[in-house]
Structures are given as structure tokens and as C-alpha cells.
C-alpha positions, 0 to 999 in steps of 0.5 A, a space after each residue: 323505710 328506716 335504715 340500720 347498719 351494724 358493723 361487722 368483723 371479717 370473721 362474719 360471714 352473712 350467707 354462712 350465718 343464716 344457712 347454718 340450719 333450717 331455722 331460715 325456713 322456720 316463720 318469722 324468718 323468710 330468706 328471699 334467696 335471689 337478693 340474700 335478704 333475711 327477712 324477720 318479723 319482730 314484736 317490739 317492746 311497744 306491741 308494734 310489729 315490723 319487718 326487718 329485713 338483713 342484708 350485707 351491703 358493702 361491707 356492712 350488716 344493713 338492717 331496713 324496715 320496708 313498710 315503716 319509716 319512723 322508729 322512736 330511737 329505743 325502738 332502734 337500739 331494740 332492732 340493733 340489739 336484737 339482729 346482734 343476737 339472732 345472728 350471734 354476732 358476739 361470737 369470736 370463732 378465733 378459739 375454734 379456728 384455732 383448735 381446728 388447725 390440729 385435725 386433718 380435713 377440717 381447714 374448711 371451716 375458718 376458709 368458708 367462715 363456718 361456725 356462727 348460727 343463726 338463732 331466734 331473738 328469745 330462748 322461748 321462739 327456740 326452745 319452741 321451734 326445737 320441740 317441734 324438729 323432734 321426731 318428725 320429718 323436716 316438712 312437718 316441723 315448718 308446718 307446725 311451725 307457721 301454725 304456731 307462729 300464726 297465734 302471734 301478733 298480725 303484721 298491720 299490713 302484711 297478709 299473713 305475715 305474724 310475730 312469734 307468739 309471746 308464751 302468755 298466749 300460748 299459756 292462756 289457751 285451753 290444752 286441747 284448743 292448742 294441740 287442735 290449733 297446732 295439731 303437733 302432737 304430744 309436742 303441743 302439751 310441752 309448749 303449753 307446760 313450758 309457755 305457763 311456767 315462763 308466763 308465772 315466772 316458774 322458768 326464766 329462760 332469757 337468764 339461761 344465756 349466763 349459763 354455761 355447759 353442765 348447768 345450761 344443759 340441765 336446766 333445758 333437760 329439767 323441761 318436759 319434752 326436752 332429752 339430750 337432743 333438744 337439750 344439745 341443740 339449744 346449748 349450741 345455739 347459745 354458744 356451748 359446744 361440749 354437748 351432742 344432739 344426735 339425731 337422725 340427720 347426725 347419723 346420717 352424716 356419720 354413715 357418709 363421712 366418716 363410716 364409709 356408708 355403714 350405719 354408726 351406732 350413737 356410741 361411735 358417734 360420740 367416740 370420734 367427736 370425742 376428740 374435739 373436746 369442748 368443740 365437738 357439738 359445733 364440730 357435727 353440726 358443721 358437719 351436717 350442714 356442709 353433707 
């Protein structure tokens, strides 16, 4: 077993990162709950695969790969670089924590370190496991999920244990094969558009991380499939919050906390997020979660 630790701030919390959405339960992400380890499957650079699993350890973000115990030193600096971007450890919440001082009833998120989230290592596994929350329930998204994830990279020695799939090899598949292969949906066809234009260089979505708001939100929105839920959801997994992603969930919580029960219309949502300017889509989503 090879082992990596990264140091981590005390504004880092592990267990609020990885539960900060469902995306835990999405392949490849596997939470073993009892000894909160996050375990994620990686296709390196080489075409290997390998298993990380995370866990904090005295105060360390510890990184070990339990079925390997060698790694060629840029194979490290690849696992380092990539687990500082699944849990945005970049991220300073200082701004946020601050802002939030000014609102009654919201001191819970510096105490509980809530904020960071937990994302894929590439804009392509997000925006792909996006598409697939959209009008669906939750248990069919972790169902399509793990389909389209079994068209990645097999694990050498684990059973059923895949990378995400890179988008060439959704792009060389016939459209009918991969709608049969995920059975998705009108969703499949959007992955199959979006996988061909990142594959021939129509789309560079890893470049979408030097966006910020207004041109972020547009260059997702420019994408078949993807409307202002997907296209909020993905500016708050890359760090901008000035935009909503209201869902069913979303109005679920407005009707528990804030609406005394009652169904909200999408316009009163936005009325009382309003108020957090450029925090607000962060703001909901905590929200969300904490309900």
C-alpha cells in the first residue's frame, strides 16, 4: 500500500466535505461509513487504475492505495493533485463565514465547517453525472450512474470496480448502443453530443475552471440538455455562487424552512436568496443538505 498525506487547514472539515451531496453515492465514489473512508477509483495518466481511499488521520488528509504498493513519482504528484481538487481543498470559506456573520440563524455553518463540496476530478464526470439528476428521482440517478460508469476502465483486480469512462468512449459508440447501455433516457443523447464535442476539441471544459460567473454559467447553459438547474449546479461545484439551481429538492426546503410548510413559487425562492448576493446558490444548497 503506497501512502499520501496532504495537509489540510482547520477550516477543512472531511466528513462535511464528502456528505456535502449525494455525489459520495455516485461510482466511482464509495463511502464505507463505519470507518469514513472515501473510496475513489482513478484512471491515471498511464491507463492504470487504482483505488484511493481518503480518510483523515490525526489530523492529516491521508491518501492510500490498498491494492498497489508502488507508484512512479508523477503517478503521486497526479493522486496529490487530483484529491485537492475532488474535495476543493483550495477553497477559503473566510469570505463566506464572514458575509454570513450579517444573517440571523445561519452561524451554523462556520461552527459545522459547512461549505466546501465534494466534486469529480474532471468537469466532464460532473457534467455527466448532473445531466443524469435531472428529472429523475435519486435512485434512478445512482442507477444510471453505475451503468455509465461500467463503460470505464475495469479495475485489474477488483470485481466490479471501474473508472469514470474518458468522453472518447462514449463519443465512439453508436447513439442507439449508448441510450440501450445506459437506458437514460433523452439524457443519453446529451452525454453522446457532449462526449463528441469535448473528444474533437469542440468544448474544453477543464478550461471552464478560469471562468467566472456570468461566462461560467453560459458557456454550461451553451450545452444540449443543460438549463439554469444544471447549469447552477455546476457553477457551484466549481466555486461560484451568484447563481440558483432550483429543483424539486430546493423546494422542498423552502416549504420546511422558510415557508411555514406552504409550497413556494420558484419566484420566492429567488426573493429570499436574493439577500445573499454572491453567496446565495452556496447559501440553498447548505440548506439542502442540513434539511
Amino acid at each position: 500500500m503506497v501512502y499520501i498525506t496532504i495537509p489540510v487547514t482547520p477550516q477543512f472539515d472531511f466528513d462535511q466535505t464528502v456528505l456535502s451531496h449525494g455525489w459520495y453515492m455516485l461510482p466511482p465514489f464509495d463511502l464505507d461509513r463505519d470507518n469514513m473512508t472515501l473510496h475513489y477509483t482513478l484512471e491515471m495518466p498511464s491507463g492504470d487504475v487504482v483505488r484511493l481511499a481518503m480518510s483523515i488521520r490525526a489530523g492529516l488528509l491521508h491518501v492510500d492505495t490498498p491494492e498497489i504498493n508502488t507508484l512512479k513519482p508523477d503517478d503521486s504528484a497526479y493522486i496529490y493533485r487530483t484529491v485537492r481538487t475532488m474535495l476543493n481543498l483550495d477553497w477559503d470559506l473566510s469570505a463566506f463565514y464572514d458575509a454570513m456573520n450579517d444573517f440571523d440563524g445561519y452561524a451554523w455553518l462556520e461552527r459545522e465547517n459547512k461549505g466546501r463540496i465534494l466534486i469529480g476530478p474532471t468537469v466532464w464526470e460532473d457534467l455527466a453525472k448532473v445531466v443524469l439528476t435531472t428529472n429523475t428521482s435519486w435512485a434512478q440517478t445512482v442507477q444510471m450512474s453505475t451503468r455509465l460508469c461500467q463503460l470505464g476502465k475495469p479495475h485489474p483486480t477488483l470485481p466490479d470496480t471501474y473508472a469514470f469512462p474518458k468522453p472518447h468512449v462514449l463519443a465512439v459508440m453508436l447513439s442507439d448502443t449508448l441510450s440501450d447501455t445506459l437506458r437514460a433516457g433523452y439524457r443519453a443523447a446529451y452525454l453522446h453530443d457532449l462526449a463528441i464535442k469535448i473528444t474533437d476539441g469542440t468544448v474544453d471544459v477543464e478550461a471552464w475552471r478560469d471562468l467566472r460567473g456570468d461566462a461560467l454559467y453560459k458557456q454550461v447553459k451553451s450545452l444540449k440538455g443543460y438549463g439554469d438547474y444544471a447549469a447552477g449546479t455546476i457553477v457551484r461545484m466549481l466555486g461560484h455562487f451568484d447563481k440558483l439551481a432550483i429543483d424539486s429538492a430546493c423546494r422542498e426546503m423552502y416549504a420546511t424552512l422558510h415557508n411555514d410548510g406552504e409550497k413556494g413559487t420558484d419566484k420566492d425562492i429567488k426573493a429570499y436568496y436574493d439577500q445573499f448576493g454572491d453567496w446565495k446558490g452556496l447559501v440553498m444548497w447548505m440548506n439542502i443538505m442540513r434539511r
